[in-house]
C-alpha angles and dihedrals in degrees: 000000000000105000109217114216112254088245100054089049097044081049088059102049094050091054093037084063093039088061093046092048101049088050084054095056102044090047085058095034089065094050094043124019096194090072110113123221115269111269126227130230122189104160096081091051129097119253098256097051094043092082097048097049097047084058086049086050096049096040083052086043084053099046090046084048091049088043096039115172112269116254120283112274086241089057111111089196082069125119109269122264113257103200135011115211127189135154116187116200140173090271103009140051123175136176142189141200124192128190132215093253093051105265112134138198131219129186113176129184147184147159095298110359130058123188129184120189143169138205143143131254121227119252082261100052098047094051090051088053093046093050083053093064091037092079112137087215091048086043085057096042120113135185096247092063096058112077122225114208122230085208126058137183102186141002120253110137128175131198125204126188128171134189105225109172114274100007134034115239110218126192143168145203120199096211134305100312079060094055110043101089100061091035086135098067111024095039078079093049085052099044083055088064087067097039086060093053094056096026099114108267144157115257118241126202109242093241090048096046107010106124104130088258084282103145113254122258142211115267114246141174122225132175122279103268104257111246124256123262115240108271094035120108122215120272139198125216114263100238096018089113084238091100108095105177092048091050097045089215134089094200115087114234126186100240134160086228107185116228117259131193122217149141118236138343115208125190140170128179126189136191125195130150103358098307126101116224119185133175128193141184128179110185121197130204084259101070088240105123135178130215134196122194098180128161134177134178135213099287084357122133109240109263104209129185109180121191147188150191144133129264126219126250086248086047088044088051097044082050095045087052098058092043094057093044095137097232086055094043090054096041124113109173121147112176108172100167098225138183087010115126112211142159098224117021131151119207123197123193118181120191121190130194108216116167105329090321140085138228121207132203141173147188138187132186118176138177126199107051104191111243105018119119107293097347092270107113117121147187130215122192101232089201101063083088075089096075102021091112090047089053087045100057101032086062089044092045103032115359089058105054130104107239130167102240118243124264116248094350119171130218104264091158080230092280099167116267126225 
């Protein structure tokens, strides 16, 4: 029998255990990236066996040096996020953030506990994701063919947002109804809401982790924003994702919206025996306008009529002129009627574009208060005076006139298109 020499064999023990020992720690690396690499001892070994493990410890320093831990998720180095989830129901909301090399964040909460968490997908897992938002039929999709309904009987949103070079494509779905249609595609998105909460991570502390799954940015100093001057109201930046009428949604979304100029949006929505009625307008420099007449009730499909037309440069003037009244310039009021319960109500919400920036207004009027004596209190917004002349001539310059409705048009609310 061939006799191997002691040092060949002590060599091959050694290297034998290195090789045991670095599996180890990449298997537990991948479940808990807090783990540290493995550390090396040679004082307590004898001579002969001194050399052979310092080679072991360098070939597993190698390996943990090749397969060196990702960049933090606040790093704003890091690779860019590929995709944004978030589903927002009655007693849960959860959302998810996924970055382009596969580690993910996870922020879950409910009534009384909140949890934030991160891992990393494996190179299988993240192809299979990415050839999730890769659908040709997801890639095609846009916000103004998926109807969102006026009436809801339960909440189940759910936020989509996809980084597309050089842009981010955003979409939302109001609840199921929404959603139906493009079950096919977006069932997937939603069941890897669910695949991030039980994929092995490392638990953060709120107050550690906690940032709404936006991805992180680089921090910057700007000028202190100059104060108003008197008579001027407030405004919010068009495309600074503040704006929540514009945006339809009260929900922020990290989006690549593009900037859009327009005049005015116009939008009234009405509720009266158990149907909800709304009509919108949203007008451009260029006398082109749009115009929404849209109603739903309670287990009732949305009935939509879209229109459009151009106004003329007098119409445009008259227009111009109301919109710069001083008393409706200045104002800043935002009456949203929240949190009231009612049986009739009207909401008006004005948006105007003035120099980059918008003003936003809103009024709310309602009748039927539960529980005071016969049903019958109210109450009237005392500022809608304000707008009284604009309502007056939208119904007398748009709203009046006799258009042919447009063919397969979708619900957009009238939020201004590029």
């Amino acid at each position: 029998m061939h006799q191997y020499p002691m040092e060949l064999e002590e060599t091959s023990l050694v290297l034998t255990v290195g090789v045991i020992w670095a599996a180890w720690y990449w298997e537990r690396r991948k479940q808990d990236r807090t783990v540290k690499p493995p550390e090396c001892s040679l004082r307590m070994l004898p001579g002969n066996l001194r050399t052979h493990c310092a080679a072991v410890c360098l070939l597993v320093g190698v390996s943990s040096f090749a397969q060196a831990p990702r960049l933090a998720f606040s790093d704003p180095a890091a690779p860019p996020f590929i995709v944004r989830l978030q589903r927002i129901q009655s007693d849960k909301n959860v959302c998810a953030l996924v970055r382009g090399d596969g580690l993910f964040h996870v922020e879950s909460e409910t009534t009384n506990h909140f949890e934030v968490s991160e891992g990393t997908l494996d190179d299988a897992e993240l192809a299979n994701l990415k050839a999730a938002l890769s659908n040709s039929e997801l890639t095609a999709l846009s916000q103004k063919k998926i109807t969102s309904p006026l009436v809801m009987t339960e909440k189940d949103e759910f936020l989509l947002s996809i980084l597309r070079s050089p842009f981010t494509q955003d979409l939302i779905f109001r609840d199921r109804e929404s959603r139906k249609p493009f079950d096919s595609f977006i069932s997937p998105l939603l069941h890897w809401i669910d695949t991030l909460q039980h994929y092995p991570h490392t638990s953060l502390s709120e107050f550690q982790g906690r940032h709404n799954c936006f991805p992180p940015k680089k921090l910057e100093f700007s000028r202190r924003r100059e104060v108003q001057p008197s008579g001027e109201a407030p405004s919010v930046p068009i495309g600074s994702g503040k704006n929540d009428s514009l945006s339809h949604d009260s929900a922020a979304v990290p989006t690549g919206i593009q900037k859009t100029v327009f005049i005015i949006r116009w939008d009234v929505n009405r509720i009266a025996q158990g149907t909800v009625h709304d009509t919108c307008i949203v007008v451009y420099p260029s006398g082109l306008y749009h115009m929404e007449k849209s109603s739903q009730g309670f287990n009732e499909k949305l009935k939509l009529r879209a229109f459009e037309d151009t106004l003329r440069n007098a119409d445009l003037e008259q227009l111009e002129s109301l919109l710069n009244e001083p008393k409706l310039k200045s104002s800043t009021h935002r009456n949203l009627a929240e949190g009231k319960v009612f049986r009739e109500g009207e909401m008006t919400t004005l948006d105007v574009s003035r120099e980059g920036r918008v003003q936003q207004l809103n009024f709310a009027s309602y009748f039927g208060v539960p529980g005071w004596v016969s049903n019958v209190s109210s109450g009237t917004d005392p500022e809608e005076r304000i707008v009284s002349p604009l309502r007056k001539w939208l119904e007398a310059h748009v709203k009046a006139k006799k258009e042919v409705p447009l063919q397969n048009a979708g619900p957009t609310h009238c939020v201004p298109q590029p």
